[in-house]
C-alpha positions in Angstrom: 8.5 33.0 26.4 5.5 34.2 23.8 6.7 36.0 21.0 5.5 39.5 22.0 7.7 39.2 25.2 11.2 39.5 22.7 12.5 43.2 23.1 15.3 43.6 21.8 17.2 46.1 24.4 20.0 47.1 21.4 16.7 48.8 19.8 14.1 50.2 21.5 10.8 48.4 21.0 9.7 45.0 20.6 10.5 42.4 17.8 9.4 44.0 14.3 8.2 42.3 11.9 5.2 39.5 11.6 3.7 37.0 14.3 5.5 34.7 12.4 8.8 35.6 13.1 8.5 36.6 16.5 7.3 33.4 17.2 9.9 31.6 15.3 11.9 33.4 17.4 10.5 32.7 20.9 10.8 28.4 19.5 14.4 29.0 18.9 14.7 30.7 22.3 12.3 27.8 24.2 14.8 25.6 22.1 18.1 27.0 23.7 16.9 27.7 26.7 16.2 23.3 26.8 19.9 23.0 26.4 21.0 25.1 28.8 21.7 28.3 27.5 20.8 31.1 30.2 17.4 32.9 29.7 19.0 36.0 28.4 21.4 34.5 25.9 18.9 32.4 24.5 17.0 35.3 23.9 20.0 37.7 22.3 21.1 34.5 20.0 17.5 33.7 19.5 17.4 37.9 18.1 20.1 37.6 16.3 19.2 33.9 14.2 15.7 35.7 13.4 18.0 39.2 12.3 20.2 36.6 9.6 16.9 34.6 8.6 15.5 38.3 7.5 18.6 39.2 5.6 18.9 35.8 4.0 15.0 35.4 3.2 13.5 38.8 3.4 10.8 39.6 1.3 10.7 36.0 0.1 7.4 33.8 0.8 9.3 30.8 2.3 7.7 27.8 2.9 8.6 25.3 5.8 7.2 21.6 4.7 6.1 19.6 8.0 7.8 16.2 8.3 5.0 14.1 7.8 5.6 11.8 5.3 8.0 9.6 7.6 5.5 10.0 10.4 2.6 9.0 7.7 4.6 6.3 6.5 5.2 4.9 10.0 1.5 5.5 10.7 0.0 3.9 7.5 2.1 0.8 7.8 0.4 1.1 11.7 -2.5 0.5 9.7 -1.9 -1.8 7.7 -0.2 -4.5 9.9 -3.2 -3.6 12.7 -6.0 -4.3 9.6 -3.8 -7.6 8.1 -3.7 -9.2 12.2 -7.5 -8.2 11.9 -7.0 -6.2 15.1 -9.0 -3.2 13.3 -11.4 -3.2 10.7 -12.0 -0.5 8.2 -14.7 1.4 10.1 -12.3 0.8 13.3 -9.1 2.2 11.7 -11.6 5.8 10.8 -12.3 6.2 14.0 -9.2 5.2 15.9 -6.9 6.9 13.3 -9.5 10.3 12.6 -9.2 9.7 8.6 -11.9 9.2 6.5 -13.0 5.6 5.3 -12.0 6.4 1.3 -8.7 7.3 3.0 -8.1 4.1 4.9 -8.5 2.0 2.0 -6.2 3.9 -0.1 -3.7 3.4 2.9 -4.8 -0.2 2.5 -4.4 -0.6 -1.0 -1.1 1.3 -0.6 1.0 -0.5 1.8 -0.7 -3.7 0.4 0.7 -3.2 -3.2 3.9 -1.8 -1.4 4.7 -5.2 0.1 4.3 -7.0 -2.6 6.2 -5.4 -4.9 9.2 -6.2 -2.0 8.1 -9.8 -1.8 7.9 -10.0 -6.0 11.8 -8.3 -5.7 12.6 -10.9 -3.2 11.8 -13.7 -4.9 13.1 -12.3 -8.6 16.4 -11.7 -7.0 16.1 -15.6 -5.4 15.5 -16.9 -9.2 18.4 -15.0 -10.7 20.7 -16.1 -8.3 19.4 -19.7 -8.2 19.9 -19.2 -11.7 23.5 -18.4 -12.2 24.2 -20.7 -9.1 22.5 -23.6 -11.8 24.8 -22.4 -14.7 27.7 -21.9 -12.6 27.4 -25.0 -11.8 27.0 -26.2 -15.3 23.0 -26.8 -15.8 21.4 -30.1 -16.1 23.4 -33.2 -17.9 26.9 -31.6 -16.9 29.5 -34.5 -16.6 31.4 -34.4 -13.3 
């Protein structure tokens, strides 16, 4: 359903308000609709959500972040293992990817220093323990 479709039949007239919200409206409905809710419940529940959203938030600019920084992450370490197998070079992962080159060697540089700041934990955490494993068991010279 498009957002100018919702008509409200308690009202007379169509959705008021912006594109916006008529549209975040007609999601929700697509949304329930997908999980089974019948076509005109969807809609009336779909109504009603956008009806609490405007009390809650109205007059309020709200802003909705997009969940990209998991899917960057995911993509960038792409990258990176891609460019480290030398499957992709730098001018390969521009076009393949659609970023520009200064980007892809900051994603580079990125994940690069990223990793070794694990493997550098990895290996601190190794000494300590060898460490107190050594003095646990009582260092060098200790009579048995």
């Amino acid at each position: 359903m498009r957002p100018n479709e919702f008509v409200d039949m308690s009202r007379s007239g169509a959705v008021k308000g912006s594109e916006l919200a008529a549209s975040m409206a007609a999601v929700i409905g697509d949304r329930l609709r997908k999980c089974g809710v019948d076509e005109h419940r969807a809609d009336r529940i779909a109504l009603e959500v956008l009806d609490e959203v405007r009390s809650q938030y109205g007059g309020q600019n709200v802003y909705f972040a997009r969940d990209t920084q998991s899917k960057s992450s995911a993509r960038d370490n792409e990258i990176f293992d891609r460019f480290d197998r030398n499957e992709l070079t730098i001018p390969g992962i521009v076009e393949q990817y659609g970023i520009s080159l200064q980007w892809a060697y900051q994603i580079i540089r990125k994940i690069r220093a990223a990793r070794r700041e694990e493997r550098e934990a990895i290996a601190a955490k190794a000494r300590e323990l060898s460490q107190e494993r050594w003095k646990r068991e009582g260092g060098i010279g200790h009579d048995l």
